[in-house]
VMD Tcl script that draws the C-alpha trace (Angstrom):
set ca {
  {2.39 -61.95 5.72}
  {0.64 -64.77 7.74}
  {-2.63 -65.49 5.88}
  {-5.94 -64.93 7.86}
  {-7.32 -68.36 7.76}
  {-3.97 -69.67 9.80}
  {-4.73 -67.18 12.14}
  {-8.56 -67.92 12.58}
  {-8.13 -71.45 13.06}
  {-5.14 -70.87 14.97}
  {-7.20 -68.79 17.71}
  {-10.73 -71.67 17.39}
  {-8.19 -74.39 18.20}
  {-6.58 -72.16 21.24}
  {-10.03 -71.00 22.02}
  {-11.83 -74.37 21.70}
  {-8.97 -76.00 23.95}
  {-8.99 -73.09 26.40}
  {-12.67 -73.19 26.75}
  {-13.33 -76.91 27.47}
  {-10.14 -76.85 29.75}
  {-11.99 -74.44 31.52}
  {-14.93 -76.36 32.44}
  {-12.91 -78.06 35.04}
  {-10.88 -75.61 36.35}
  {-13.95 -74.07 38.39}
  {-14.82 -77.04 39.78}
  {-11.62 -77.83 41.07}
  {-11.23 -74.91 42.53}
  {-14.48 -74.55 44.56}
  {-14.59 -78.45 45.25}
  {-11.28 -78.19 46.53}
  {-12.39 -75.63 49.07}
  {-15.47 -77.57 49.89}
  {-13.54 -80.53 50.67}
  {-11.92 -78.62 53.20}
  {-14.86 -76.89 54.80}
  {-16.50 -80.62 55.66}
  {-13.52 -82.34 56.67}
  {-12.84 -79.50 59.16}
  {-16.38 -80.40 60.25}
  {-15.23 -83.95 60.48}
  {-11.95 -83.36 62.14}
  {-13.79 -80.71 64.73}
  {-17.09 -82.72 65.52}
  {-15.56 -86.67 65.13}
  {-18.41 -87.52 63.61}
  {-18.08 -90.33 60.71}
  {-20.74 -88.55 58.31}
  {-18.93 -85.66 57.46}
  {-15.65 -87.88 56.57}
  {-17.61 -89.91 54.10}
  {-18.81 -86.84 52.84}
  {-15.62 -85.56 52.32}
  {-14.63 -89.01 50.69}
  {-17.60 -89.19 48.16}
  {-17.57 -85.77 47.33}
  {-13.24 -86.41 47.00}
  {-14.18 -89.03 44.40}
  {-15.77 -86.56 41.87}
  {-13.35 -83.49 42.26}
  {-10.16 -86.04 41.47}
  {-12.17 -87.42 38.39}
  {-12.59 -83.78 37.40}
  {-8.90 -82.74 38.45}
  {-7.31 -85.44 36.51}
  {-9.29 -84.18 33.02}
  {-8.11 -80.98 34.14}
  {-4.64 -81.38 33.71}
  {-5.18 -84.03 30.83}
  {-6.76 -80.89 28.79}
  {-4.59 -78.26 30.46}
  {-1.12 -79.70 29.31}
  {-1.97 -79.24 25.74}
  {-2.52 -75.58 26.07}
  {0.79 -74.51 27.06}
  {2.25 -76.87 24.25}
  {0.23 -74.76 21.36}
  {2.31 -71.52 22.70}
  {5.00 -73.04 21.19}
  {3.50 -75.30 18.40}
  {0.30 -72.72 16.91}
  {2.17 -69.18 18.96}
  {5.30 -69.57 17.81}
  {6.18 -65.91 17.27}
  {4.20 -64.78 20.26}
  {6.17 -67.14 22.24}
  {9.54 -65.56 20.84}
  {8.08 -62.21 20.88}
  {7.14 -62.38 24.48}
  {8.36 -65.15 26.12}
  {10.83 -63.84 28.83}
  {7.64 -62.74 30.11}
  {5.57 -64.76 29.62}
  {6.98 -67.82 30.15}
  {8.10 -66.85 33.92}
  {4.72 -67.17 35.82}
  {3.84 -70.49 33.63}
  {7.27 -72.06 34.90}
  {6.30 -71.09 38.54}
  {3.38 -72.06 38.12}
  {4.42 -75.68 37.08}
  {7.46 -75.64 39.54}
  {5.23 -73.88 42.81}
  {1.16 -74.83 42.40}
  {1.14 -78.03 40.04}
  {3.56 -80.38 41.82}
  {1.86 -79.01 45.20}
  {-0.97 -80.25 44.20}
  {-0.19 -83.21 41.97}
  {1.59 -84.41 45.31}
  {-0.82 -83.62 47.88}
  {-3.79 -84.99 45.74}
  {-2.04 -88.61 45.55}
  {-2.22 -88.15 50.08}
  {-5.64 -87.25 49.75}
  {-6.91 -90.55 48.56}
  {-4.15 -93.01 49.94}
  {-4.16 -91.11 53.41}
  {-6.93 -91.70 55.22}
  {-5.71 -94.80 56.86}
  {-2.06 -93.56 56.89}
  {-2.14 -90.16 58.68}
  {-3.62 -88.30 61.41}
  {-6.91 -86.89 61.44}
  {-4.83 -83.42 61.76}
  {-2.37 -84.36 58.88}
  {-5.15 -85.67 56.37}
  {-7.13 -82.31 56.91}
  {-3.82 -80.45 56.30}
  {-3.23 -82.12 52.95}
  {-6.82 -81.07 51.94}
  {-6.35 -77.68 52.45}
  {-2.86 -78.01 50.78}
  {-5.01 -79.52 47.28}
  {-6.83 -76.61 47.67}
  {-4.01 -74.09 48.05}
  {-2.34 -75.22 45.25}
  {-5.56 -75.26 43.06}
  {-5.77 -71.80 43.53}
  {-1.95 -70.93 43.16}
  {-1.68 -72.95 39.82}
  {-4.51 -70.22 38.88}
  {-2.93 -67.49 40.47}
  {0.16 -68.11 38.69}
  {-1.72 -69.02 34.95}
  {-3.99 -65.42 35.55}
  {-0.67 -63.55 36.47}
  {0.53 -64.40 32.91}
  {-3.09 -63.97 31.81}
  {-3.14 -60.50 33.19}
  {0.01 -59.36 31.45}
  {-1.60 -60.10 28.28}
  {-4.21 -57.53 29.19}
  {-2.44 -54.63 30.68}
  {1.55 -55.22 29.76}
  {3.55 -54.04 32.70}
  {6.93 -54.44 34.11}
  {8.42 -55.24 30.67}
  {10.19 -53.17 27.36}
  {11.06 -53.72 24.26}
  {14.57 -54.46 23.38}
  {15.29 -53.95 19.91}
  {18.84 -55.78 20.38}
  {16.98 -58.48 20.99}
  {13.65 -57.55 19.41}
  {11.70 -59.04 22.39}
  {10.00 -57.88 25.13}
  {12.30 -58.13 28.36}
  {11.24 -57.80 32.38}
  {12.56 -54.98 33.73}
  {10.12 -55.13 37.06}
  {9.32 -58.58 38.02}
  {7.32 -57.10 41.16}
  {5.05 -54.89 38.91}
  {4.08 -58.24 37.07}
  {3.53 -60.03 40.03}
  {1.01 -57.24 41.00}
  {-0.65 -56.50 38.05}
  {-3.65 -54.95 38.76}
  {-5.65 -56.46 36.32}
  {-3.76 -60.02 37.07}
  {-4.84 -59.49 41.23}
  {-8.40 -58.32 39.90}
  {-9.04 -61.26 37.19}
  {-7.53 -64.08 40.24}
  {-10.03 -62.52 42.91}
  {-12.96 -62.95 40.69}
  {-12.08 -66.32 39.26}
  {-11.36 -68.41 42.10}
  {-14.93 -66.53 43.54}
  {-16.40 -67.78 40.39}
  {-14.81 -71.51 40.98}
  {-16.46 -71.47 44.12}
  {-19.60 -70.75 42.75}
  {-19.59 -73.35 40.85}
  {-18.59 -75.91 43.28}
  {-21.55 -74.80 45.61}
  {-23.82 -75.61 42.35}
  {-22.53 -78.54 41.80}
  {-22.79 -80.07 44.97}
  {-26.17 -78.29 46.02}
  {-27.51 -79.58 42.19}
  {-26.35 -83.32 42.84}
  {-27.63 -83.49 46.32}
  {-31.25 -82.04 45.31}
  {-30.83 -85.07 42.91}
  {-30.57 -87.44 45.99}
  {-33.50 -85.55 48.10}
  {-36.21 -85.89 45.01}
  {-34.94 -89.52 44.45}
  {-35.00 -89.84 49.03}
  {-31.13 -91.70 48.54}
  {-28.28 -90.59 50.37}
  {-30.91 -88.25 52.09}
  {-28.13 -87.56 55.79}
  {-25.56 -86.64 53.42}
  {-27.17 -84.49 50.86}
  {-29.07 -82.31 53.84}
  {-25.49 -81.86 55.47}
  {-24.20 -80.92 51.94}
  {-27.04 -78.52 50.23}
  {-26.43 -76.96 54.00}
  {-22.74 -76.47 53.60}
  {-23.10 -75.64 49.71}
  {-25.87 -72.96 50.48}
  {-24.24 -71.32 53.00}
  {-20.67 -71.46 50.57}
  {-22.11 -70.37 47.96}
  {-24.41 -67.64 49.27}
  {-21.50 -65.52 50.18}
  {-19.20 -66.28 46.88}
  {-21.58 -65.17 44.57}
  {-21.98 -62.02 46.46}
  {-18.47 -62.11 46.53}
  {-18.27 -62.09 42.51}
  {-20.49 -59.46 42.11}
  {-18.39 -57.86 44.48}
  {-15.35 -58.63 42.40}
  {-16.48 -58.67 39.09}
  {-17.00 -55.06 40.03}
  {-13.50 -54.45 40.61}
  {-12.47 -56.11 37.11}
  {-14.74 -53.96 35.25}
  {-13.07 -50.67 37.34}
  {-9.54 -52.09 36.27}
  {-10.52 -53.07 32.44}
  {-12.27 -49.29 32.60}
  {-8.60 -47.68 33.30}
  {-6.81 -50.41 31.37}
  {-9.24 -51.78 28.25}
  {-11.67 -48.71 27.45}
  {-12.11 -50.20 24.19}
  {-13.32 -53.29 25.66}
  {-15.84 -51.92 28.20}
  {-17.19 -49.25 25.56}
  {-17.82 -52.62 22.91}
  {-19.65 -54.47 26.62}
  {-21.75 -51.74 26.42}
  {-22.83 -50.90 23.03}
  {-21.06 -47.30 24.08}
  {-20.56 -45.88 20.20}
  {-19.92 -42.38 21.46}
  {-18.85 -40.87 24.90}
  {-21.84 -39.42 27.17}
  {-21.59 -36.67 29.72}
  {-20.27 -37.97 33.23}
  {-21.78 -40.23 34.53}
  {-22.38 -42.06 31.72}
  {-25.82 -43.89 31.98}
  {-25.73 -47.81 32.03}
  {-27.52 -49.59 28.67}
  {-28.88 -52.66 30.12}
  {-30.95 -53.27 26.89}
  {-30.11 -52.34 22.97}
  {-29.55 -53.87 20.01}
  {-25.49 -53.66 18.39}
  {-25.29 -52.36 14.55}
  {-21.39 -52.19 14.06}
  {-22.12 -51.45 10.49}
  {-24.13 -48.31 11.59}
  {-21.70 -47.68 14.74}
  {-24.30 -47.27 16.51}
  {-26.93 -49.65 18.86}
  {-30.68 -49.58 18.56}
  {-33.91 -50.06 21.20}
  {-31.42 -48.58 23.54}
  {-32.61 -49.21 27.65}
  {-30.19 -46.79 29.66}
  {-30.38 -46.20 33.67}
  {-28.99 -43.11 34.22}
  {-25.91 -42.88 35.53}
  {-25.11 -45.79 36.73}
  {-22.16 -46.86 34.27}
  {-20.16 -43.69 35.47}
  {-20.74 -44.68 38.79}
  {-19.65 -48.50 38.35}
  {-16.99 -48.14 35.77}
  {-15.42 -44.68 37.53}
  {-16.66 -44.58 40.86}
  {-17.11 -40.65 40.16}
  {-19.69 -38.12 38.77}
  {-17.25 -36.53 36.83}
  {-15.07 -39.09 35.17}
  {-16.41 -40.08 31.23}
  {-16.54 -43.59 30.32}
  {-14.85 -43.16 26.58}
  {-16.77 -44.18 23.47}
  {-16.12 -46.33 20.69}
  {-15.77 -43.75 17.94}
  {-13.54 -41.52 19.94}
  {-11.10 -44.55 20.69}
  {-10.57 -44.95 17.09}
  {-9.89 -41.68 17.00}
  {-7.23 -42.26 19.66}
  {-6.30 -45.62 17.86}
  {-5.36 -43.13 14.80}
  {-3.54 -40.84 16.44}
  {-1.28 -44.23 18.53}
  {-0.84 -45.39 14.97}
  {0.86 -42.39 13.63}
  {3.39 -42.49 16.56}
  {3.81 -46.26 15.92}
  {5.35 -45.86 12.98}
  {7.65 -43.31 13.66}
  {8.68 -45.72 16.44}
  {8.81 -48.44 13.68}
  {10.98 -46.21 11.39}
  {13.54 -45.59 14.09}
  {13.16 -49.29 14.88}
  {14.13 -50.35 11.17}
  {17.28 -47.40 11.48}
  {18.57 -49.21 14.43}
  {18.66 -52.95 13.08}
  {20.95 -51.75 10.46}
  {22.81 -49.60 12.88}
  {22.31 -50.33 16.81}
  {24.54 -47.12 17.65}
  {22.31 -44.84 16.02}
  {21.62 -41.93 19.18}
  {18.70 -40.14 17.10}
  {17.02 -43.44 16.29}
  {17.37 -44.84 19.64}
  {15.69 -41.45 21.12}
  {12.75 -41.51 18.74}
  {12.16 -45.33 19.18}
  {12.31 -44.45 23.22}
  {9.97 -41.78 22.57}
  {7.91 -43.46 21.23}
  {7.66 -47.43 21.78}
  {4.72 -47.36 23.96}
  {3.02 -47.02 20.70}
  {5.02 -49.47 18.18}
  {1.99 -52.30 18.94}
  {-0.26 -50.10 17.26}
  {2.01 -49.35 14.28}
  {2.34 -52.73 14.03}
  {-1.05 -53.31 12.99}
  {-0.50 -51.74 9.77}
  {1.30 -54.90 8.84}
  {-1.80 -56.71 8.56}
  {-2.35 -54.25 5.22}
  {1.50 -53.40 3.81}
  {4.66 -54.34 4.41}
  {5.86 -50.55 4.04}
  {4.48 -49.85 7.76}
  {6.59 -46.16 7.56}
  {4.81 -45.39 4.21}
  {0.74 -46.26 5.06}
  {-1.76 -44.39 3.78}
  {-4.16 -42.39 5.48}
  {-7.06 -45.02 4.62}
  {-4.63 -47.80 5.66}
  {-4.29 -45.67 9.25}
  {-7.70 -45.47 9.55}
  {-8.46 -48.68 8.72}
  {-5.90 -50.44 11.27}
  {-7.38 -48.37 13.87}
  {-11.10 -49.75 13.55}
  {-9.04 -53.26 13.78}
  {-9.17 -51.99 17.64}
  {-12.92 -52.58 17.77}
  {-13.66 -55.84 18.74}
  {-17.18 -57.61 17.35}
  {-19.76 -55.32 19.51}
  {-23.06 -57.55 19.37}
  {-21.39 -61.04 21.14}
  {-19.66 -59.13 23.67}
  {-23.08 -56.75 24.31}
  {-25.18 -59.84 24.59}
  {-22.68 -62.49 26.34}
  {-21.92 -59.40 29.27}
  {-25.72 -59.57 29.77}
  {-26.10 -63.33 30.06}
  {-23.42 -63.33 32.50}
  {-24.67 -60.77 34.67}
  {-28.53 -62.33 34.55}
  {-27.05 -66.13 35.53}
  {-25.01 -64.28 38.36}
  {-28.11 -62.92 39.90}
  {-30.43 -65.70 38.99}
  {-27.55 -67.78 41.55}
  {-27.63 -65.62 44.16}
  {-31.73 -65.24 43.91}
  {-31.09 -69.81 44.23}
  {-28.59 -69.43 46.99}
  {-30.67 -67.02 49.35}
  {-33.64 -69.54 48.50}
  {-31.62 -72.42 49.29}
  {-29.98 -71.11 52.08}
  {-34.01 -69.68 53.39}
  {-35.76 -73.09 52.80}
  {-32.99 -75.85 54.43}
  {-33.34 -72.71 57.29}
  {-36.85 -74.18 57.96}
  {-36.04 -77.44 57.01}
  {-38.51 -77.58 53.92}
  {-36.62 -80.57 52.52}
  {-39.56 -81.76 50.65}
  {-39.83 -79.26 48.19}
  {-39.91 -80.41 44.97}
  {-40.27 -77.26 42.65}
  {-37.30 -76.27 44.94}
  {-35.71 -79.14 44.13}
  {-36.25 -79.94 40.99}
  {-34.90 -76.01 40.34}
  {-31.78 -76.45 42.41}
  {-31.16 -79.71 40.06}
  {-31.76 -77.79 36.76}
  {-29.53 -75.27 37.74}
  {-26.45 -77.29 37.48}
  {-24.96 -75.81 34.02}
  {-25.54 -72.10 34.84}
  {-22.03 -71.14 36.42}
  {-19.72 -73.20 33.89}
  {-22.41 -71.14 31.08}
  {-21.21 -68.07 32.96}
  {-17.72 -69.04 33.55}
  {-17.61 -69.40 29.47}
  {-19.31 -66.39 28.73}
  {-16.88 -64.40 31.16}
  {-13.49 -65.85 29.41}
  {-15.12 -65.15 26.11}
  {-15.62 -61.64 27.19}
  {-11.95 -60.95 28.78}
  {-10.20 -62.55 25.35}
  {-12.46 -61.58 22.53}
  {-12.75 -58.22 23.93}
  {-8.73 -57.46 23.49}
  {-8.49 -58.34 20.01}
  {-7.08 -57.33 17.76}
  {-4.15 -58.14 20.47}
  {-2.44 -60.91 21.47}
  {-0.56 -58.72 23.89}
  {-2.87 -55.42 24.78}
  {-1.35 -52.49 22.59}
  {1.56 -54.65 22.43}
  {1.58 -57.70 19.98}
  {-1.27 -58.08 17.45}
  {-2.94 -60.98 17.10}
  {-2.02 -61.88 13.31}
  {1.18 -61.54 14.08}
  {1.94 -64.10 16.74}
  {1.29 -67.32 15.15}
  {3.68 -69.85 13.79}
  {4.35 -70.58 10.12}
  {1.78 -73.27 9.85}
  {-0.48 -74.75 6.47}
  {-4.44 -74.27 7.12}
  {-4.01 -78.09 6.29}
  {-1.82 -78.30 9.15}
  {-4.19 -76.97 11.57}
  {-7.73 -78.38 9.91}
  {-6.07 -81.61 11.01}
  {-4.67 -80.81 14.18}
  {-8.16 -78.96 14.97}
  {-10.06 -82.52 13.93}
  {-7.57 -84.28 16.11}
  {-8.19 -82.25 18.96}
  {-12.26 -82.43 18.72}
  {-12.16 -86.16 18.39}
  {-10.16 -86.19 21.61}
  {-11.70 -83.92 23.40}
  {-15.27 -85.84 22.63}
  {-13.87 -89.06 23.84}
  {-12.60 -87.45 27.13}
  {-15.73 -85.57 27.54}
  {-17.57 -88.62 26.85}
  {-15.60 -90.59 29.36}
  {-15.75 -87.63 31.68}
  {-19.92 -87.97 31.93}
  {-19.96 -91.37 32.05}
  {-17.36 -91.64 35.27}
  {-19.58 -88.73 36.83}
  {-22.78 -89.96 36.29}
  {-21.71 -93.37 37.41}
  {-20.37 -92.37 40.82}
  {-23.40 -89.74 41.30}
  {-25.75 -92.57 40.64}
  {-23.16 -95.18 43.28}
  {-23.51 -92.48 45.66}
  {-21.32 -92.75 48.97}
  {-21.19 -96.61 49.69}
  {-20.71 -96.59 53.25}
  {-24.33 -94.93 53.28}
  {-26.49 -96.89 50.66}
  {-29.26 -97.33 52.90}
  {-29.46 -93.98 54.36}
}
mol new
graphics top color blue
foreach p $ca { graphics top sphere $p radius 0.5 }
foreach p [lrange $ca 0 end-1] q [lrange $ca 1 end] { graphics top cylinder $p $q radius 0.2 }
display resetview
């Protein structure tokens, strides 16, 4: 049995890793796209403005890219070094997307990157715009690829269970590839990263109005960043529809823990935009409900119930029994692989073996748990209600407050109110709102499938490596202290180049 603390620290050092890696991938991808959008300005108009645009803003999305893929490396090492069993368990799988991803998007972009800085003097005004949109294509096919494998982990498709083996196996690389939830959770990201870039460059050139630097530049840019960013975040509301629709048919446990949801409502279920979580109680307090509207979102019907929390577990129960059975059949067959009943049952029945599997976290006898034991394993399935409740809501309330900004923004440079300093000094402020959101949203989408690893699948205690809790308390410290110093030189190369400004413009 692994012990708990291994596989608490295991998951903070993945998820403190994973997190801070994040707050660059956003960035690059919407900078990426900006940095397209104004050199096609430059390349269409010939005008010299909108290349050293392109250029300054260049400088600050290659610092960014670089700690990127400093901080991104080290996450696909811990599959192997803290996921060990996961990585065995799964890893035909897996692994395929992440090695396309390296082979396809990363050296596309690693290359192309290097032309974007050292071009400008070497190639046409044609080829040098055409390597900028190649940075940005393979910014967004290194995600495409990393939420591909992402996806998998949330709805499992295209792949069985070969107990010769005792791995999971593709058996239909095409229904991987298209993973709903994969094509959903890529949509809404890369919408997100562009979000972000918009914020970013419509915060840092409000800096430049209220201080009257750079003043050419940062009008042209707040334009283009307005305008951008205006029709992404519609675009994520849009999209972040569509995930919650997939995670409703995929994930019910996950959207009923969102939304506080202890017990299943008549269709259309109404929409709790207020309440207090007790997941002592199984129930949540002060509840605010529109009516309704959940049904609506989550179903897109009037007659389809969004499933409650206490009538999963039931469900959870009921998956558990037929795990084992699938589990006894499986222990038949490793001592005799030719065994025709065994290999029926375990057929029968291996959708479910994840969830017997669960019952390993409280005996080693999985065919032989108690009823107590069932039940217990199958209120594992509920993830922690309150964070999930409360982070959904921030999200969704920094979404709107962004596109409430953009529409202002996008109003106000309209009439050419410049000069505005509340407007301003707000646009400026606003600068840490989408990577806030972009955290709470990857919070949501992991913490909401545990107890798995692998969605009904793989549980989570199961997949680490054989490590010490000393082990991993220093390999934890090790990573903090790097991560500080990176983040440390991260701010100071930004804030030095933001306060440098474009040089070829100092006195404009």
């Amino acid at each position: 049995m692994i012990s708990l603390d291994v596989v608490q620290l295991s998951r903070l050092q993945f998820g403190l890793t994973a997190l801070y890696h994040f707050l660059f991938v956003p960035l690059t991808l919407g900078m990426s796209a900006l940095l397209g959008i104004m050199e096609t300005v430059y390349v269409i108009t010939g005008r010299t403005i909108w290349r050293d645009m392109t250029k300054f803003w260049g400088i600050l999305f290659g610092i960014n890219f670089a700690m990127g893929v400093a901080t991104g490396i080290t996450l696909e090492f811990q599959f192997g070094t803290n996921w060990a069993y996961y990585a065995h368990y799964v890893g035909d799988v897996f692994g395929v997307p992440l090695a396309i991803e390296g082979l396809m998007a990363f050296f596309l972009e690693g290359t192309f990157i290097g032309l974007f800085f050292f071009g400008w003097n070497k190639l046409s005004k044609g080829a040098h715009l055409m390597v900028t949109w190649l940075v940005c294509l393979g910014s967004s096919l290194s995600a495409l690829w990393i939420l591909i494998a992402n996806g998998w982990m949330q709805h499992p498709q295209g792949a069985i269970f070969n107990f010769h083996s005792m791995r999971m196996e593709v058996t239909d690389f095409a229904a991987v590839l298209f993973n709903p939830t994969a094509q959903a959770k890529f949509v809404h990201t890369i919408s997100a990263g562009y979000v972000t870039g918009a914020v970013f460059i419509l915060a840092i050139s409000a800096y430049y109005l209220l201080r009257g630097r750079h003043v050419e530049i940062a009008k042209r840019s707040m334009i283009v960043a307005a305008a951008f960013g205006l029709a992404s975040a519609l675009s994520v509301v849009v999209l972040g529809d569509e995930s919650g629709y997939v995670a409703t048919e995929n994930q019910r446990m996950k959207i009923a823990a969102m939304e506080g949801m202890w017990n299943t409502e008549p269709a259309p279920a109404a929409l709790n935009i207020f309440g207090i979580p007790d997941q002592e109680h199984h129930l949540t307090r002060y509840e605010i409900k529109i009516p309704y509207l959940l049904g609506l979102i989550a179903t897109r019907s009037i007659s389809k119930p969004v499933y409650g929390i206490n009538q999963l577990v039931v469900e959870a129960e009921n998956k558990i029994t037929r795990g084992m059975k699938a589990y006894a059949a499986l222990e038949i067959l490793q001592k005799n692989p030719d065994e025709k009943s065994a290999q029926i049952i375990l057929a029968d029945y291996q959708n479910d073996l994840g969830y017997g599997l669960l019952l390993k976290r409280y005996t080693d006898k999985v065919i032989d748990a108690t009823p107590a034991q069932i039940k217990q394993a199958a209120w594992d399935t509920v993830p922690l209600v309150a964070p999930l409740f409360w982070c959904f809501r921030f999200m969704v309330a920094i979404g709107l407050f962004l596109i409430l900004l953009f529409a202002t923004s996008f109003v106000m440079l309209a009439k050419k109110r410049w000069e505005n300093k509340w407007f301003l000094r707000t646009a400026f402020y606003s600068l840490p709102l989408p990577w806030i959101a972009a955290e709470l949203g990857w919070y949501i989408a992991e913490s909401g499938r545990q107890p798995w690893v692998i969605e009904g699948v793989l549980p989570t205690f199961l997949g680490t490596s054989s490590l010490s809790t000393h082990s991993l308390i220093t390999s934890l410290s090790g990573f903090i202290l790097l991560y500080t110093f990176l983040a440390v030189v991260e701010i100071y190369l930004m804030v030095k180049y933001i306060r440098l400004g474009p040089p070829s413009l100092e006195n404009a």
